[in-house]
C-alpha positions as a LaTeX table, in Angstrom:
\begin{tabular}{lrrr}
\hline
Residue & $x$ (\AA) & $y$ (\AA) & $z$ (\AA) \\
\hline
Unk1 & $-24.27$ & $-73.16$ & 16.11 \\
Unk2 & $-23.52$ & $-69.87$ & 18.25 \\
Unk3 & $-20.23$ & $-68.95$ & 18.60 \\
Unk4 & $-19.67$ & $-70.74$ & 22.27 \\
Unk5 & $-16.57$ & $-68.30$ & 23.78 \\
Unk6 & $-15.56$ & $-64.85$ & 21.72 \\
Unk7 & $-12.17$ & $-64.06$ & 23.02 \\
Unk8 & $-9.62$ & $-61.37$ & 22.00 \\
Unk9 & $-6.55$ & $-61.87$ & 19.55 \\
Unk10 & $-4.54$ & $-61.45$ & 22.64 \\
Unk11 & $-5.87$ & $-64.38$ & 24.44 \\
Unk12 & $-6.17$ & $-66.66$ & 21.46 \\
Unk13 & $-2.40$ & $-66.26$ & 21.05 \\
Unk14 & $-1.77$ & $-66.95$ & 24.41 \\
Unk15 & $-3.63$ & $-70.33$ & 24.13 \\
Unk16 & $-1.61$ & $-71.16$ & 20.79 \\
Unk17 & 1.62 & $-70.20$ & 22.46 \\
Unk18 & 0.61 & $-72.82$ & 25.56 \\
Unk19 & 0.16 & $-75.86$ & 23.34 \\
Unk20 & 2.70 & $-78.63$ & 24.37 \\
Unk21 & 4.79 & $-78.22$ & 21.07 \\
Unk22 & 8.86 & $-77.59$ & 20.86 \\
Unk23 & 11.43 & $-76.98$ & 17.90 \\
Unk24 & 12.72 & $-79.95$ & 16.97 \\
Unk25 & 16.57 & $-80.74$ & 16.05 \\
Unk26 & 18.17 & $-82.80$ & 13.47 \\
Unk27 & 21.79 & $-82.98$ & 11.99 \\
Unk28 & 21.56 & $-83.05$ & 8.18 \\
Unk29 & 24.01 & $-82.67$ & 4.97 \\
Unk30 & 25.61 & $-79.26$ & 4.11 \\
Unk31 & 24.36 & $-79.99$ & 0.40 \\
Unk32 & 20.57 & $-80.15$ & 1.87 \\
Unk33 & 21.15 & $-77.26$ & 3.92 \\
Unk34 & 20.19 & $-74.45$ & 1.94 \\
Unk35 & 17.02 & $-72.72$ & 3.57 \\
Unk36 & 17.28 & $-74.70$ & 6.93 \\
Unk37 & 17.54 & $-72.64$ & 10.27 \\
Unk38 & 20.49 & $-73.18$ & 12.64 \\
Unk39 & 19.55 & $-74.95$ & 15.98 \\
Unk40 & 23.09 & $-73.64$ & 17.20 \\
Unk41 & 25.89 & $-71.62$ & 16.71 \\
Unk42 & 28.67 & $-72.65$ & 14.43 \\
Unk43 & 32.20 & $-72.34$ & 15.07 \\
Unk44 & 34.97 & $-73.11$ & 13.20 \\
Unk45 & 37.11 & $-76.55$ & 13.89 \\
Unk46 & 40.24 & $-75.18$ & 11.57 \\
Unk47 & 42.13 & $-71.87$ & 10.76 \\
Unk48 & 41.54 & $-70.95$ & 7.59 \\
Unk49 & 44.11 & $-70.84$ & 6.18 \\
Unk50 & 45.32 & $-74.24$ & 7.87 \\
Unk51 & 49.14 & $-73.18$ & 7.11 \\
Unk52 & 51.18 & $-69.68$ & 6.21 \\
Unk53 & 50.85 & $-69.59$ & 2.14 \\
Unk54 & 51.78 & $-67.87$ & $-0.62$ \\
Unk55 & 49.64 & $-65.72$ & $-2.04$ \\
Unk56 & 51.60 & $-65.13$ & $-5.51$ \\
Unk57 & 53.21 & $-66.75$ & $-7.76$ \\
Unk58 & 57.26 & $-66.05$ & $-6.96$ \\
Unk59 & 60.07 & $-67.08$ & $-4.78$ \\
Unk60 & 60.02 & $-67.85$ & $-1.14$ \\
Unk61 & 62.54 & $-66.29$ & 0.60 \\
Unk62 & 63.99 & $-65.35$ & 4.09 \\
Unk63 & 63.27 & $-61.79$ & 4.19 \\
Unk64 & 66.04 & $-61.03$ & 5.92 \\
Unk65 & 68.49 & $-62.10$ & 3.12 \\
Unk66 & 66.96 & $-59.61$ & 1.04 \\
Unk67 & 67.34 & $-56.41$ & 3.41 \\
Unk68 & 70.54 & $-54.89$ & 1.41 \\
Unk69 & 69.28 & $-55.51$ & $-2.14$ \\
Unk70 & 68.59 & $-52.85$ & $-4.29$ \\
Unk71 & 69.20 & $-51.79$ & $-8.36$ \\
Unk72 & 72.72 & $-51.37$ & $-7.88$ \\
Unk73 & 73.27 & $-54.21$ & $-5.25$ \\
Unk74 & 71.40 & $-56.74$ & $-6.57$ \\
Unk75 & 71.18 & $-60.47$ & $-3.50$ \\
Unk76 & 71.80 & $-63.64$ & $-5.48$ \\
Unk77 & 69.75 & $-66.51$ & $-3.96$ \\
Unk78 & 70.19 & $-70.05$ & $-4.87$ \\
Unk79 & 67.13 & $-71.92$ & $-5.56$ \\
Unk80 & 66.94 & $-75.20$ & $-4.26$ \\
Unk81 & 63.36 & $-76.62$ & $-4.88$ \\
Unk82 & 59.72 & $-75.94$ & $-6.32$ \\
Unk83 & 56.77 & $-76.24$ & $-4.22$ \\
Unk84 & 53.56 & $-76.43$ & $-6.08$ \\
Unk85 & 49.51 & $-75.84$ & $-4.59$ \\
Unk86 & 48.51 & $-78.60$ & $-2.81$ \\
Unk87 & 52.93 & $-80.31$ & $-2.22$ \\
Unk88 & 53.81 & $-80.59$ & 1.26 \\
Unk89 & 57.08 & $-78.76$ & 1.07 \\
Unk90 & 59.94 & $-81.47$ & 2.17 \\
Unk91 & 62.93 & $-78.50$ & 1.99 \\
Unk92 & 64.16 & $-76.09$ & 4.72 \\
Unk93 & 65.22 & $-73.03$ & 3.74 \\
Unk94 & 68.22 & $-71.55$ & 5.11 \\
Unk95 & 70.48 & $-68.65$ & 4.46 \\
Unk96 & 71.36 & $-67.80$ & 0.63 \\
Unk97 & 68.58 & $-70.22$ & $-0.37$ \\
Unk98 & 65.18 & $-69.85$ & $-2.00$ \\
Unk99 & 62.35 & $-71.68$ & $-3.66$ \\
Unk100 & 59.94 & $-71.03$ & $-6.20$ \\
Unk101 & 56.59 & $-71.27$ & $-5.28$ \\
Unk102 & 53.00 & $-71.16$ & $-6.20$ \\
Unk103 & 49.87 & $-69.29$ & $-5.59$ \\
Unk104 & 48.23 & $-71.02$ & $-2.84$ \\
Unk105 & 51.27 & $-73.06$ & $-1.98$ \\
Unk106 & 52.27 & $-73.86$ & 1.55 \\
Unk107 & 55.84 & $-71.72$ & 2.74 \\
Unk108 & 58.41 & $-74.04$ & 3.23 \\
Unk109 & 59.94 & $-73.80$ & 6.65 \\
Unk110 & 62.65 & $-70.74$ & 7.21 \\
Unk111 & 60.58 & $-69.06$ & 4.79 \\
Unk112 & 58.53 & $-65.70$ & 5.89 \\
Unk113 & 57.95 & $-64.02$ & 2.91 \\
Unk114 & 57.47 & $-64.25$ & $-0.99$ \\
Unk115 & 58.63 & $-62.29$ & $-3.95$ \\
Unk116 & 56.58 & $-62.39$ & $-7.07$ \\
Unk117 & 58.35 & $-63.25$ & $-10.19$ \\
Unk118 & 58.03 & $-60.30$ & $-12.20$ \\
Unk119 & 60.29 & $-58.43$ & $-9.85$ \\
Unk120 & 63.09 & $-60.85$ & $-10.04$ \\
Unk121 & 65.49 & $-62.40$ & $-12.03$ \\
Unk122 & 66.65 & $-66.17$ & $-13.12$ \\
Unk123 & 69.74 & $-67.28$ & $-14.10$ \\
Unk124 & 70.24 & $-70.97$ & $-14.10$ \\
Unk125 & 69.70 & $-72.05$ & $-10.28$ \\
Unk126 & 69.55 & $-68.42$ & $-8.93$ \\
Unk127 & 67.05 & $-65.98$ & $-8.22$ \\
Unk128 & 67.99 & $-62.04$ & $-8.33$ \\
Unk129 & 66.33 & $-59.91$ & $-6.46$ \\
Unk130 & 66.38 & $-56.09$ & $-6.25$ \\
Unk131 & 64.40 & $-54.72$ & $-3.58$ \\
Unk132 & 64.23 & $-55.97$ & $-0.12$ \\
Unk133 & 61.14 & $-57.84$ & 1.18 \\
Unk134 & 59.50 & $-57.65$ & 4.42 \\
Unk135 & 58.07 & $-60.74$ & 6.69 \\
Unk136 & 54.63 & $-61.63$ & 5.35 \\
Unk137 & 54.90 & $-60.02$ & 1.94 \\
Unk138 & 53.23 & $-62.30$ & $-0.59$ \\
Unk139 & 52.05 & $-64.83$ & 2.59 \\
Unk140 & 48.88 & $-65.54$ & 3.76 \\
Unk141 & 49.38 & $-66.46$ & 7.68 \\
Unk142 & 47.30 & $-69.41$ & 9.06 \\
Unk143 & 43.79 & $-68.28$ & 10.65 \\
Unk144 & 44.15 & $-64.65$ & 9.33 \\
Unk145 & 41.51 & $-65.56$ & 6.93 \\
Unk146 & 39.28 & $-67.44$ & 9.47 \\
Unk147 & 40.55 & $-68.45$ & 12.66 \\
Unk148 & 39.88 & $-71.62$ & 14.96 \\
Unk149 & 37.18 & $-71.14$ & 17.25 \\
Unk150 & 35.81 & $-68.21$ & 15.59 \\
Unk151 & 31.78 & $-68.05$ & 15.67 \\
Unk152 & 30.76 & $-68.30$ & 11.95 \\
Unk153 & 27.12 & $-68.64$ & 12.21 \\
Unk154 & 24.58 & $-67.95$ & 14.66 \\
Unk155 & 21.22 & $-69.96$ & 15.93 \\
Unk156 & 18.48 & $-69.35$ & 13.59 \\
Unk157 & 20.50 & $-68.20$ & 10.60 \\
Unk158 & 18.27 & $-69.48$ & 7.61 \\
Unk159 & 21.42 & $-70.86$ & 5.35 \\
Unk160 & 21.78 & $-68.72$ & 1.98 \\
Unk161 & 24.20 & $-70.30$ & $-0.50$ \\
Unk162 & 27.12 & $-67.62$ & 0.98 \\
Unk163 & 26.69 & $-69.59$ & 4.76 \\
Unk164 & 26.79 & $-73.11$ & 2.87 \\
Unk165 & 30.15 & $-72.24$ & 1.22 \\
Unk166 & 31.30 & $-70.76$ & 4.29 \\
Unk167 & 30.65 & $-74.14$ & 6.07 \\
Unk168 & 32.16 & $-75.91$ & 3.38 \\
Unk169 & 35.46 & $-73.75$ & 3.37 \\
Unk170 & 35.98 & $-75.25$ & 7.14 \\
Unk171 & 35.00 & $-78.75$ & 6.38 \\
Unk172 & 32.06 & $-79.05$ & 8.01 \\
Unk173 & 29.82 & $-81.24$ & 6.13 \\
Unk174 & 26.69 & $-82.10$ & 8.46 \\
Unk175 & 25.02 & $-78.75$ & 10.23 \\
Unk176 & 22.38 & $-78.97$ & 13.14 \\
Unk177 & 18.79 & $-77.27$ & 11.80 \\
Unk178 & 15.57 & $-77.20$ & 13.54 \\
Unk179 & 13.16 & $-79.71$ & 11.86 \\
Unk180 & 10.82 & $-78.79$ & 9.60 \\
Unk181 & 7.61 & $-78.49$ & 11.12 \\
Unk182 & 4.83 & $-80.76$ & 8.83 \\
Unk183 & 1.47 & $-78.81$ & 8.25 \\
Unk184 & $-1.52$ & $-80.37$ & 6.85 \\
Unk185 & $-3.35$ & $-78.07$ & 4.72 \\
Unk186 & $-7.04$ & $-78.70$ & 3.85 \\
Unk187 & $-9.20$ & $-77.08$ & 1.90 \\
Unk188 & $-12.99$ & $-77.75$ & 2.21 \\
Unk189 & $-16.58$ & $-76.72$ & 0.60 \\
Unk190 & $-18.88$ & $-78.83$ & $-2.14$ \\
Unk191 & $-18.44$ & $-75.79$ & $-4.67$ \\
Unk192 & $-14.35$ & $-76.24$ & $-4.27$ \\
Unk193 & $-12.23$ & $-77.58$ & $-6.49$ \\
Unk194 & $-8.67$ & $-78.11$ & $-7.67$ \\
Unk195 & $-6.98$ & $-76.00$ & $-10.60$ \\
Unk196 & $-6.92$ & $-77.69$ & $-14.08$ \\
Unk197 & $-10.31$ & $-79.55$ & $-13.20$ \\
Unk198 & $-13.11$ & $-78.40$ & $-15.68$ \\
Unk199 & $-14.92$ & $-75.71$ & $-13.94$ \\
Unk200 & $-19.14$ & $-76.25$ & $-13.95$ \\
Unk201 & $-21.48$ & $-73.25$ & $-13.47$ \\
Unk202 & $-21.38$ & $-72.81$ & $-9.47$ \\
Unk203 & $-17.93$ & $-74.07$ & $-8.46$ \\
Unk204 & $-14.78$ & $-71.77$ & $-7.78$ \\
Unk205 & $-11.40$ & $-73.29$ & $-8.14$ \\
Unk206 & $-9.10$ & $-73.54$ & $-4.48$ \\
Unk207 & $-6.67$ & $-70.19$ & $-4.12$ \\
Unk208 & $-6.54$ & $-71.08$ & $-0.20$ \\
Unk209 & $-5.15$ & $-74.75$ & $-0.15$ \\
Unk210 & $-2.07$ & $-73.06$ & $-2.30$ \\
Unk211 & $-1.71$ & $-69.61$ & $-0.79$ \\
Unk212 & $-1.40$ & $-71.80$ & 3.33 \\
Unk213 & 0.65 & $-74.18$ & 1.32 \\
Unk214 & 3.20 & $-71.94$ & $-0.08$ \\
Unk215 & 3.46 & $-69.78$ & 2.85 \\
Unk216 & 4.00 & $-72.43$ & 5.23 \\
Unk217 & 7.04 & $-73.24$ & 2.71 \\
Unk218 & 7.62 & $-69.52$ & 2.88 \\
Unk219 & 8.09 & $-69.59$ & 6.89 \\
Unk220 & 10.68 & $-72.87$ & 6.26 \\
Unk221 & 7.75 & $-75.19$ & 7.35 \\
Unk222 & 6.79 & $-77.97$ & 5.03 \\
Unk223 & 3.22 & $-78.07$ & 3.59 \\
Unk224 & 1.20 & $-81.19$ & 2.83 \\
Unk225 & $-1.39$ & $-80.28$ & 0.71 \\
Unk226 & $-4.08$ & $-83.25$ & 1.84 \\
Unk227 & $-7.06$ & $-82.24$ & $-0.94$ \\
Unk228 & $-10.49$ & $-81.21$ & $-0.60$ \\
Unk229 & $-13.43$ & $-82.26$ & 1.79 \\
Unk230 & $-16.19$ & $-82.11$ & 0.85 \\
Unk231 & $-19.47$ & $-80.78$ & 3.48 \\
Unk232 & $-19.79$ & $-83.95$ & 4.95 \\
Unk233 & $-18.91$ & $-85.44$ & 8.24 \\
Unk234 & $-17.25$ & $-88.94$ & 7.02 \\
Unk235 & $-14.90$ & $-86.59$ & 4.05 \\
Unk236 & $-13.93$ & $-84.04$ & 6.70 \\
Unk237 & $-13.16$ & $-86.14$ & 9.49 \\
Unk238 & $-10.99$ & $-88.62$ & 7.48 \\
Unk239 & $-8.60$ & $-85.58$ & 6.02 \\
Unk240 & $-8.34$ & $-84.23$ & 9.87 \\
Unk241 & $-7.69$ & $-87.67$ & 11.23 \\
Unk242 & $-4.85$ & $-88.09$ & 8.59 \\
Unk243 & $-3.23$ & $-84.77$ & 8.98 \\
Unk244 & $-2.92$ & $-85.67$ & 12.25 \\
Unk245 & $-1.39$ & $-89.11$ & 11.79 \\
Unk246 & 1.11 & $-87.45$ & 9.05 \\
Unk247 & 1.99 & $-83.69$ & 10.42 \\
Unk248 & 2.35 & $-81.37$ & 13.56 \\
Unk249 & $-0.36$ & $-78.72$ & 12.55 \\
Unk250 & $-3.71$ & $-79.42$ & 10.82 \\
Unk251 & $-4.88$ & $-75.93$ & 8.79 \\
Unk252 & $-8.44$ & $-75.99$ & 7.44 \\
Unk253 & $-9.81$ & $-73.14$ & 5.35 \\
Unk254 & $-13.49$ & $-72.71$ & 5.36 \\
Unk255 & $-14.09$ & $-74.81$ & 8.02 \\
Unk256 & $-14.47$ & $-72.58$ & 9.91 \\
Unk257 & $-17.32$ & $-70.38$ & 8.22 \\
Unk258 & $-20.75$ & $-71.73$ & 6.48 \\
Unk259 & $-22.30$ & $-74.73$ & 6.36 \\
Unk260 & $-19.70$ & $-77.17$ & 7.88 \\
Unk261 & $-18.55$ & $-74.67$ & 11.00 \\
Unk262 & $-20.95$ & $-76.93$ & 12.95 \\
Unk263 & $-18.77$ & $-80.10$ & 11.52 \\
Unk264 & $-15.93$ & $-79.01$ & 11.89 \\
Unk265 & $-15.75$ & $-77.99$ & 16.03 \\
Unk266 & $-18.01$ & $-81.27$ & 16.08 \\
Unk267 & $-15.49$ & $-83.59$ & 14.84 \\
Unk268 & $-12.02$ & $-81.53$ & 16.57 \\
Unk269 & $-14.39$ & $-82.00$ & 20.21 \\
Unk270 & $-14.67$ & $-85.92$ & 19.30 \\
Unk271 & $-11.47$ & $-86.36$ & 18.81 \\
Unk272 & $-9.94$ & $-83.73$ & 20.69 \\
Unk273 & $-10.74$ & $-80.45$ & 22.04 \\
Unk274 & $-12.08$ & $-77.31$ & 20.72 \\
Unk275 & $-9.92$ & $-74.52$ & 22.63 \\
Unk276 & $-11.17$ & $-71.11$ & 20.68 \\
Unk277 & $-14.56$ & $-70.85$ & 19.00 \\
Unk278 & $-14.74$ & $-67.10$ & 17.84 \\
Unk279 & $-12.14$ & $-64.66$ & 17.72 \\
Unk280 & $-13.64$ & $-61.07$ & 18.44 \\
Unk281 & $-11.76$ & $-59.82$ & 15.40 \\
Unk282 & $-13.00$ & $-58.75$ & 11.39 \\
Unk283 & $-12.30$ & $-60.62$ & 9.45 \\
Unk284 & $-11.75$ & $-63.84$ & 11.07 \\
Unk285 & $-14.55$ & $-64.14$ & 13.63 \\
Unk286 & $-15.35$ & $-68.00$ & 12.80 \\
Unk287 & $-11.87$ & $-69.18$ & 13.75 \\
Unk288 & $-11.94$ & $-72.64$ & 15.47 \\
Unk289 & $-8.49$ & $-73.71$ & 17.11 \\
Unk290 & $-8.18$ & $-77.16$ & 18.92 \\
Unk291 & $-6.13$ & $-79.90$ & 20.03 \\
Unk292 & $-6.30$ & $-83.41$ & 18.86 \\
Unk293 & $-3.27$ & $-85.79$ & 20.37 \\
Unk294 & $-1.51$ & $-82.86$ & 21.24 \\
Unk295 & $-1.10$ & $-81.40$ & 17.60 \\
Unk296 & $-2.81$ & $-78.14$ & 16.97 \\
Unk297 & $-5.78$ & $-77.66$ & 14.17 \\
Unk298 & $-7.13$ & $-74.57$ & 13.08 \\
Unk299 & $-10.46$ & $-73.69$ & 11.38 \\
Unk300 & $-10.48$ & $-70.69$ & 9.47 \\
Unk301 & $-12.11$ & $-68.39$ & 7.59 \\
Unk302 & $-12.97$ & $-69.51$ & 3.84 \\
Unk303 & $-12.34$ & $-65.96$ & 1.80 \\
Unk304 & $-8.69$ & $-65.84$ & 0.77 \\
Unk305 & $-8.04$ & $-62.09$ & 2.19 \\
Unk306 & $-9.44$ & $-63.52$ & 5.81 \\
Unk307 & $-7.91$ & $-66.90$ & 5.26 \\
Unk308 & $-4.19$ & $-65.12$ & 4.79 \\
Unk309 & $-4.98$ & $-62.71$ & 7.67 \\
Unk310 & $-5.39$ & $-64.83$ & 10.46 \\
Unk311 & $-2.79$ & $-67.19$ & 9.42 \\
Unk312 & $-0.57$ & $-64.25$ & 9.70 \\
Unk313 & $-2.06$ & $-63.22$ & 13.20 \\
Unk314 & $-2.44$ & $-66.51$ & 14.50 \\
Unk315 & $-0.51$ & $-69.52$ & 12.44 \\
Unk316 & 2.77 & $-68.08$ & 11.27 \\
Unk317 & 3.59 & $-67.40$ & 15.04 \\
Unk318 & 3.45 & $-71.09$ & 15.62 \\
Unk319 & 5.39 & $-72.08$ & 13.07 \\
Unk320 & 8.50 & $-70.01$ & 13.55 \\
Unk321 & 8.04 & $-71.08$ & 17.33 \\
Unk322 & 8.56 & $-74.73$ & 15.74 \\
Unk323 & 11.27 & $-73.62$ & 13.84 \\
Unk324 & 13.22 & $-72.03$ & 16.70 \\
Unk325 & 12.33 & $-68.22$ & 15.92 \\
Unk326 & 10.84 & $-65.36$ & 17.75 \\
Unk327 & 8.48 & $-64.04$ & 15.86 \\
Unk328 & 7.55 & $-60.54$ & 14.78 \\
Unk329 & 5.81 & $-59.34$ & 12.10 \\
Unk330 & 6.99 & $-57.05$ & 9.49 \\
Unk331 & 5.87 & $-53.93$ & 9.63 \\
Unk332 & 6.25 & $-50.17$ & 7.59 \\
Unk333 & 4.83 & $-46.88$ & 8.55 \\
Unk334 & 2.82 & $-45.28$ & 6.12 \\
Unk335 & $-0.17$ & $-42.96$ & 5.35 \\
Unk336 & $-3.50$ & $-43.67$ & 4.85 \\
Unk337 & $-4.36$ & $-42.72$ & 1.17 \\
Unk338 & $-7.90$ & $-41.75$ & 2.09 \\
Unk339 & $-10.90$ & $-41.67$ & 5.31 \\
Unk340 & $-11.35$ & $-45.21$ & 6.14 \\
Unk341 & $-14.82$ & $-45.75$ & 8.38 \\
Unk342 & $-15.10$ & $-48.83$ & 10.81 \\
Unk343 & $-17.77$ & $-50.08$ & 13.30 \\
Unk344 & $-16.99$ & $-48.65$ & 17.14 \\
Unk345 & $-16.83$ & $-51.73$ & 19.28 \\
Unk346 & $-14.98$ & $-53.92$ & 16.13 \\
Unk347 & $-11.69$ & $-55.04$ & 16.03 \\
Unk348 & $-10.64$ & $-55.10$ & 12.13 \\
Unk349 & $-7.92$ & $-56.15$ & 10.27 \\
Unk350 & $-8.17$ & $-54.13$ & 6.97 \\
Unk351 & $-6.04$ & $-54.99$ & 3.61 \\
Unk352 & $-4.29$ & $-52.45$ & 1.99 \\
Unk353 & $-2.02$ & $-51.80$ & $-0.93$ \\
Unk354 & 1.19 & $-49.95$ & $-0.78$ \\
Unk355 & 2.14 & $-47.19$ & $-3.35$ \\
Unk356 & 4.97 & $-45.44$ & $-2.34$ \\
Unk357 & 4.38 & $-43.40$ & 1.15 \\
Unk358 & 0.74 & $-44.17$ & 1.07 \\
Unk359 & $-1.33$ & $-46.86$ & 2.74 \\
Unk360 & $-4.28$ & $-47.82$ & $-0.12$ \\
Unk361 & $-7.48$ & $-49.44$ & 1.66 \\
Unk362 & $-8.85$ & $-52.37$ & $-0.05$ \\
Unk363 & $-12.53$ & $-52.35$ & 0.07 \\
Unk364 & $-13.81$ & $-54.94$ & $-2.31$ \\
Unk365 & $-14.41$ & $-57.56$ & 0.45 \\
Unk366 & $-12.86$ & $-60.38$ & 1.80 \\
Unk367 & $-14.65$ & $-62.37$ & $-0.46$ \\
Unk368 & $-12.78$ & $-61.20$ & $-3.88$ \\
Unk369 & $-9.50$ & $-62.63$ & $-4.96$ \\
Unk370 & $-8.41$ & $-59.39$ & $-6.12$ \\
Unk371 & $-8.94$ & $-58.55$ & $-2.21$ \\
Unk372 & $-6.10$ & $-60.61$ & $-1.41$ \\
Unk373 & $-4.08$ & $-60.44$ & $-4.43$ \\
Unk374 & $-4.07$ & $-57.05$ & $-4.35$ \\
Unk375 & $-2.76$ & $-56.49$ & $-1.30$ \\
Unk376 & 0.74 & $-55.95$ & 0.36 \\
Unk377 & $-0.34$ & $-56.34$ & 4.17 \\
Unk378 & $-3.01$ & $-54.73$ & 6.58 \\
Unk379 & $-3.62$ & $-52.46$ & 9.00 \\
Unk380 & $-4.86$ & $-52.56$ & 12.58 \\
Unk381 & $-8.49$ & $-50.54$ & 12.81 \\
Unk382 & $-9.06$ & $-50.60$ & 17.30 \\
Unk383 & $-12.48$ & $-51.46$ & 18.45 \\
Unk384 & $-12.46$ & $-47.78$ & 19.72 \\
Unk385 & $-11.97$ & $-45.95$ & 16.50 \\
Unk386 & $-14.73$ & $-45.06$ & 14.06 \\
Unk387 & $-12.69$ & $-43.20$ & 11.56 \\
Unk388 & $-9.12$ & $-43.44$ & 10.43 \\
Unk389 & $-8.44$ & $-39.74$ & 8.82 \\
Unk390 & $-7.28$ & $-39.36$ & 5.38 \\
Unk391 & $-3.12$ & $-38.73$ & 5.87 \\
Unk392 & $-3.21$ & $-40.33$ & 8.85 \\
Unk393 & 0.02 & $-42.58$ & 9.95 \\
Unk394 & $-0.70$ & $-46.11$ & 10.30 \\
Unk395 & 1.13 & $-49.28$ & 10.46 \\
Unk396 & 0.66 & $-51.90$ & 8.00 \\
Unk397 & 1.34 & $-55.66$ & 8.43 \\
Unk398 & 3.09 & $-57.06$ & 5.69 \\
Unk399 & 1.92 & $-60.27$ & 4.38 \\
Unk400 & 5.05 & $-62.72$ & 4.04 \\
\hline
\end{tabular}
């Protein structure tokens, strides 16, 4: 089967960026939170600290019974209590009268300041102190740390284990996340099979179904790896209808290319609609896109280093759309180790290596695992350049 309607990158995106799909929301536990993107921002319900504290172990005081001690006028305070981390102090402190106190400890009220113990005296129910202190020493003040209202996170933070104990240390223990978007991955082809099978003469073990799969995971999307389908209509049409029952997104790699291109828009225009049928790109021309029940599927290419590069052009988009992100792909500036030659009138997408300022083409194929291995991104080669000079600055596409 002919190609039926070439269109650019740019309008292929455009078409994937017009399928009825939204981010999703859900409220979950801050102990499964870890990796999840904020839906919204996150503000904080307490001060933090909730109440003035001590920050040392020593005496709380009223600082202004301490402003004329010194070595040779020492203040005599009586002590009247012990507060402890965690008490809720039940004294009142008022003038002549002190308490010892705690790290962490809640001041006891008439209290505004704290001497540590190594700079005082005891002598039966008296503190003596020989230096004045001044309001706040040795106190931590409520919401000085973290105060009420105060914007902690924002929308689309991905949680790291610093964010979770953040939201812990203000008691929040459910957060709102986008949803994980669910993508069905497929692999297909008769000479395809799994890793750890025995491998006969003619067969290649699947790099595809686990390099989609683990950068969908990558993204924050979650991959269901459905198996293998084999070149035949019944095998290939069952996986498709059950990654649609099961997931947002259907991926197929290889379907696209080959023998079972033909099967593959066949079965998407049965039960859907085939929306792109050849991308005017290299590599990546066979890509099929379509819709079945409103949930996109994509056909691509079966060699790993085209596979990966169209789901970075045209799949990881979609997926941080469904996770509430704007996407943009990282990029670095570098130069071009060496003369690269294309075809005038070709759009290509051409793998490269990095090592250290330099850009390192890739030209084994698309075909060889080492192709995609290999590599650290790509770079953009326009359909109106035949030659990329040796030196030259170009910007490379990072895979990831």
């Amino acid at each position: 089967m002919a190609f039926l309607n070439v269109i650019s990158l740019e309008e292929a995106l455009k078409v994937i960026d017009s399928f009825p799909l939204k981010a999703n929301v859900e409220k979950i536990g801050i102990e499964n939170a870890l990796g999840r993107m904020l839906a919204e921002d996150i503000k904080s319900p307490i001060n933090v600290p909730p109440f003035d504290r001590a920050t040392v172990d020593g005496y709380a005081v009223r600082s202004e019974d301490t402003w004329m001690a010194g070595e040779s006028n020492p203040i005599r305070l009586r002590v009247i209590g012990e507060i402890n981390a965690g008490d809720t102090p039940e004294i009142t402190l008022k003038q002549g009268e002190s308490a010892y106190i705690s790290t962490g400890a809640p001041l006891p009220e008439g209290a505004d300041a704290v001497i540590q113990f190594e700079d005082v005296d005891r002598e039966g129910e008296e503190v003596i102190i020989y230096r004045p202190a001044y309001p706040g020493l040795g106190v931590m003040k409520a919401g000085t740390d973290i105060p009420r209202g105060k914007t902690l996170l924002k929308r689309g933070t991905r949680l790291t284990f610093k964010d979770t104990a953040l939201l812990s240390a203000v008691g929040i223990a459910e957060v709102p996340v986008f949803r994980k978007p669910r993508v069905a991955v497929i692999s297909t082809g008769n000479e395809v099979v799994l890793p750890g099978t025995e491998l006969r003469y003619g067969q290649i073990y699947d790099i595809n179904g686990r390099a989609i799969a683990d950068a969908v995971r990558e993204l924050g999307g979650e991959a269901v790896f459905l198996g293998i389908a084999r070149d035949d209509r019944e095998s290939l049409k069952a996986l498709i209808e059950r990654g649609i029952e099961c997931c947002d997104v259907v991926i197929l790699s290889g379907g696209a290319s080959g023998g079972i291109r033909d099967l593959t828009s066949s079965i998407i225009e049965e039960l859907g609609e085939v929306k792109v049928h050849g991308i005017a790109i290299q590599p990546g021309k066979p890509t099929i896109i379509g819709l079945i029940a409103g949930k996109p599927v994509f056909g691509l290419p079966g060699y790993p280093t085209s596979c990966l590069t169209n789901f970075t052009l045209l799949v990881a988009p979609l997926i941080r759309k469904l996770l509430g992100q704007e996407y943009t792909h990282t990029t670095v500036n570098k130069r071009l180790a060496h003369k690269v030659f294309s075809v005038k009138g070709r759009r290509q997408f051409l793998p490269v290596r990095i090592e250290g300022e330099k850009a390192v083409p890739i030209l084994k194929g698309s075909g060889a695992v080492t192709s995609f291995v290999e590599a650290d991104g790509f770079i953009e080669v326009p359909e109106n350049v035949e030659i990329l000079e040796e030196n030259e600055e170009v910007k490379v596409i990072l895979f990831g």
